[in-house]
N, C-alpha and C positions, 0 to 999 in steps of 0.2 A: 408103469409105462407098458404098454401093452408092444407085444414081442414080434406080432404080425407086419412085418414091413416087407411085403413080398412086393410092391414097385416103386417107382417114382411118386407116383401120383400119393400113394398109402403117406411115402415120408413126408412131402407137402404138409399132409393133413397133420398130421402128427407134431411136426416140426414147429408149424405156426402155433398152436400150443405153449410148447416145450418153449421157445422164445421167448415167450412172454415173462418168466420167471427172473425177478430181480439176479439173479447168481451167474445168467447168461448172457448181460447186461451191461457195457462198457462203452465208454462216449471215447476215450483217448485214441483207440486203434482206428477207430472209422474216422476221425480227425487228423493225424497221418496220410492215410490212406487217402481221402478228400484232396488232400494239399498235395501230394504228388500226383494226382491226376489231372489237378484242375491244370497243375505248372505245366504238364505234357500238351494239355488242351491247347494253350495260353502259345506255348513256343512253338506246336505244328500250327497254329494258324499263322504266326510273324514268320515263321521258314528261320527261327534264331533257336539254336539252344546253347545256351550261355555256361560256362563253369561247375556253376553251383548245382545246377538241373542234373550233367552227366554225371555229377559227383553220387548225388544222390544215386542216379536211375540205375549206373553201373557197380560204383564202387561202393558204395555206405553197405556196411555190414548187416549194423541192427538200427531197428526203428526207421525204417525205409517206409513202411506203410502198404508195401505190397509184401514184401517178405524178407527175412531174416535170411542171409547167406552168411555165416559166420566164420567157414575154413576155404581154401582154398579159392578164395575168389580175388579177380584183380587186385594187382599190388597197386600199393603208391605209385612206385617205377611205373610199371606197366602203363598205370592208367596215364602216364605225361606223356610217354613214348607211342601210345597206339590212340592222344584225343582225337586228332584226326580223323583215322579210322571209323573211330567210336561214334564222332560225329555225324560221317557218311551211313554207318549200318542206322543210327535212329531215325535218320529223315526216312531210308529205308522203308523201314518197323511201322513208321508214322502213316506212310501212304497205301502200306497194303498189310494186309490180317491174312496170310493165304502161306500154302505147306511149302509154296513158290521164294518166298521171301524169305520164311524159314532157313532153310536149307540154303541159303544163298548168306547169308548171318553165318550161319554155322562153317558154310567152306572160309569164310575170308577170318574167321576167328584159326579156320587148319591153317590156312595162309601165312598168318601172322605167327604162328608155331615152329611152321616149318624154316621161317626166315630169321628164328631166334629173341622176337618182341615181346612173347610171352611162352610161358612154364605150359599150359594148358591151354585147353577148349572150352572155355568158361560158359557149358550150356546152360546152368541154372539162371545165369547173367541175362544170357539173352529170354528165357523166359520169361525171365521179371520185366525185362522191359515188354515182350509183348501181353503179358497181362497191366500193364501200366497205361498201354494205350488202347486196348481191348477189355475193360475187367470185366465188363457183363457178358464177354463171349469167350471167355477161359476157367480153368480151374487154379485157382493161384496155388496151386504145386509146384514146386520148379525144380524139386530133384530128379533123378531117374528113383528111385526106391519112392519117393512121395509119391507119383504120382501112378506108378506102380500100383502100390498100397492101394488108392481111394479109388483104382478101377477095378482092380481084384475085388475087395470092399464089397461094391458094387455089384458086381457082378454074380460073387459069392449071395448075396440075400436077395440079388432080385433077378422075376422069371422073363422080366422085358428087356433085359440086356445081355447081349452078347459076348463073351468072353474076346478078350482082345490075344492074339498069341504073346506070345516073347519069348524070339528067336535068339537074343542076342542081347546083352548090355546093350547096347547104341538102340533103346527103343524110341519111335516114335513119342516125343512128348507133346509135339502141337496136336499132331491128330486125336493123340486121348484124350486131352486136355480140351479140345476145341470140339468135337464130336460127343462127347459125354456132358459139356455145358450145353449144348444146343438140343440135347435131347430133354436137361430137366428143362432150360428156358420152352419147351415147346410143348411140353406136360403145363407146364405153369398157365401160357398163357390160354388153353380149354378150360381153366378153373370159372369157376360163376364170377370168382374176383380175384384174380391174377395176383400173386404176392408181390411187394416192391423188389427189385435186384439187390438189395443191401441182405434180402429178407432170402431170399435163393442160396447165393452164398454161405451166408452165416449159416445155413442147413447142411450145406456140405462138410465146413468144419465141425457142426455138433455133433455130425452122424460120423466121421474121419475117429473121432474121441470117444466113439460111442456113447456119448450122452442118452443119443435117442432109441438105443434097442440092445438086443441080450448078444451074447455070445464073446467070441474070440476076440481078441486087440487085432489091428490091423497086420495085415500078412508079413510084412518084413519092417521093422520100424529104424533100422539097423544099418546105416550107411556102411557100404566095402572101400574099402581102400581104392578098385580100379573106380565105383563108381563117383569119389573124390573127385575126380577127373572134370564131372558137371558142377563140383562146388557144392557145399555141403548145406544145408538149412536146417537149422533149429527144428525140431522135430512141433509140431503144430499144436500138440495137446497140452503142451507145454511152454511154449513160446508166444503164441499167437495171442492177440487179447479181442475181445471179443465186442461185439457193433451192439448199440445201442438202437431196437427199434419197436421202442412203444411208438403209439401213435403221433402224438408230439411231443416231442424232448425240447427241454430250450438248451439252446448253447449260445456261449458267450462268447463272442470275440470283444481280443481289448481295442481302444482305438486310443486315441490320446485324450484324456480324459473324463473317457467315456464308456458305455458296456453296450456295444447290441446285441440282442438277444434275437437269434435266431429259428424256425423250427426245424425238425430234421429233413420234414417233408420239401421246405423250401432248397434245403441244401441237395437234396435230389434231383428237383427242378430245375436250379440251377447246373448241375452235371447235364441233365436230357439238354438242357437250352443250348449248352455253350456247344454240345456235340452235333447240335442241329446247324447251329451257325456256320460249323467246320463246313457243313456241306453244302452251304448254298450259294450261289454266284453272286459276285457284287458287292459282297459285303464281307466282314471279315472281324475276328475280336481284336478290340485293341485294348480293353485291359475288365480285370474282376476287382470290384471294390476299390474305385477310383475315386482318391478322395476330392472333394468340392469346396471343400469349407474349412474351420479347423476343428470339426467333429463329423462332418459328413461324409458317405462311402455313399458312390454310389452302384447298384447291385452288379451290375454289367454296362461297359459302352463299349460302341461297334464304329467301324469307321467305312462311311459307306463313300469311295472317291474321297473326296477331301473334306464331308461332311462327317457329324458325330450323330451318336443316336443313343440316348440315354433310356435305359431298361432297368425298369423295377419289378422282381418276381415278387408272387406272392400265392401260398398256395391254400386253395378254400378252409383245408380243411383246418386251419386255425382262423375262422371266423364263422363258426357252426357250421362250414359247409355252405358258407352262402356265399354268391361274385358279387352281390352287392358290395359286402360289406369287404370284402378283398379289394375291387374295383377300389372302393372310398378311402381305406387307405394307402395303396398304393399312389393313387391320384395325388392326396394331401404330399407324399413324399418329394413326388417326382415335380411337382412344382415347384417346389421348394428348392429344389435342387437347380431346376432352370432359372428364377428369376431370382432366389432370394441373394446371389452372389451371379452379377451378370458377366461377367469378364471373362467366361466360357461357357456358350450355349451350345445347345443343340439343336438340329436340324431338326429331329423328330422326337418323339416321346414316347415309347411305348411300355405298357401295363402288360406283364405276361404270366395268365394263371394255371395252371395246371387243371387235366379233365374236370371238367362241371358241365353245365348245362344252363346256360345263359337264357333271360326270357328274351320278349321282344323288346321289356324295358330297359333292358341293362344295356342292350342295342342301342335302340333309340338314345341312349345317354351320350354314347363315345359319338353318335351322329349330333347329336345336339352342339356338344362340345365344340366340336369342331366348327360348327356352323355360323357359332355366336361369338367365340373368339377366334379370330383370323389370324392372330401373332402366335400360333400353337398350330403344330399338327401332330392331333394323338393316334396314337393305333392301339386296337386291343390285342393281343395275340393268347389265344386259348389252345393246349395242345389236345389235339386228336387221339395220337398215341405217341410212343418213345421217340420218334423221329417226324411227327409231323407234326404243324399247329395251324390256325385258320385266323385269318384275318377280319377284322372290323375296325370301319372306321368312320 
């Protein structure tokens, strides 16, 4: 492995590489991780977060999917006596990503200290949940030493980054944390072919562990006693298990009596889709893998006013890279789904693919469709980029 990592851009190249290698390679963590993001998706669009969600998002120790907090973090107690609270800070968390909200999380946790509810300032806590509802725009660091560490790291090998100071224990963790993602996400996307965000990430960990270059272990790996204070994390090189991202991986979810076999790509798609839906007026998620039948899920339905809308993604690149032949299966699905069990239809139907390039026949298709069957209205939805997609119909 050649030793020259003097930027961003350098470990990019390198790292895509180095990924590829079976030893780097792991389906369980990014399936965790999947599931509590998609539940945060799921309950900031209903304005609900239920039990099970803040158990997870605050309290769960290990195999949370975002990160391991294993000392010092919310008790049992705590967390019965302050759910309330808990509940207010994540709607919070949920509607803004800014140093504003932050820091506004962070007083009402001194709040709750000062008035006896809790032991600590459970900053690692609040981390994790804002990498929970942000993960492509943080570094899932959540200690004051972690994240320390992978800026120092950083900064130490490469000549396009700035050293950040530290004045004091109490450092800034959103700013580093959210300022040093937004710089690889902005190197990334000048590349000729921009990596996927599963694929950014997992860079961060392999280069955190030094997989990917020579020298020194990371500057302090060593949690202090004051810095317990933020709640301790499993230390990454060790703890952490690692994403799976060949090109297509199938994964299996079970259903009841049955196995769908998913790709990883589409499971991405699906994350970009449901975070587009968050943003748009009118319409709104009402559930992921709604079942129809007594083996069928269907991929996403939306409730737009007091209608439904059944979405099937599906992404080219497991059908050679063709929207034909995506188009034609998603089609066969989503029909199925609508007519073969009619006792709950839907208002619309839409097929949603991820970046391609559609001809004028695959056009003219969803136009045809719709022309010649009148008890259907389909829409094609093709994304742009991460937050946009374009309509056909």
């Amino acid at each position: 492995m050649s030793s020259n990592i003097n930027s961003i851009a350098k470990l990019l190249d390198i790292a895509e590489l180095e990924l590829a290698k079976p030893e780097n390679i792991s389906e369980d963590y990014e399936n965790l991780r999947r599931k509590i993001i998609d539940k945060g998706i799921l309950c900031r669009s209903k304005g609900e977060y239920n039990n099970d969600f803040l158990w997870d998002l605050w309290r769960k120790r290990n195999r949370n999917g975002i990160a391991n907090i294993t000392s010092n973090n919310i008790s049992e107690d705590e967390f019965k006596r302050i759910k309330g609270d808990l509940i207010k800070f994540t709607k919070k968390i949920a509607q803004g990503n800014t140093q504003k909200v932050f820091d506004e999380i962070v007083d009402g946790f001194k709040l709750l200290k000062e008035q006896g509810k809790i032991q600590y300032i459970y900053r690692a806590a609040i981390a994790r949940v804002f990498c929970t509802f942000y993960p492509d725009e943080h570094i899932n660091w959540v200690t004051i030493d972690n994240i320390k560490d992978i800026n120092i790291l950083f900064s130490d090998s490469f000549t396009d980054i700035s050293k950040v100071p530290y004045l004091s224990k109490d450092i800034n963790w959103f700013s580093i944390s959210f300022n040093l993602r937004q710089q690889i996400n902005d190197i990334n996307s000048k590349r000729i072919k921009p990596l996927e965000n599963i694929i950014v990430r997992q860079i961060v960990s392999l280069y955190y562990k030094r997989v990917l270059a020579y020298g020194k272990p990371p500057h302090n790996s060593k949690t202090t006693t004051e810095n317990n204070e933020s709640g301790s994390i499993n230390n990454p090189s060790t703890e952490r298990e690692e994403v799976s991202l060949d090109e297509i991986i199938p994964h299996e979810r079970e259903t009841i009596g049955s196995t769908i076999t998913v790709s990883q790509k589409e499971k991405e798609l699906t994350h970009r889709f449901l975070n587009w839906i968050h943003r748009q007026k009118g319409i709104e998620l009402y559930g992921v893998e709604q079942r129809t039948g007594a083996h069928d899920r269907i991929d996403v339905t939306i409730k737009q006013g007091m209608s439904l809308i059944y979405a099937e993604l599906k992404s080219v690149s497991s059908y050679s890279k063709t929207p034909k032949r995506a188009i034609r299966a998603a089609l066969g699905q989503i029909l199925d789904y609508q007519f073969y069990d009619t006792s709950s239809q839907a208002s619309e139907l839409w097929i949603v693919l991820d970046q391609c390039k559609l001809t004028t026949i695959d056009k003219n298709f969803i136009k045809s469709l719709n022309s010649n069957f009148k008890n259907i209205t389909l829409k094609l939805l093709v994304e742009k980029n991460e937050l946009s997609f374009r309509e056909y119909k």
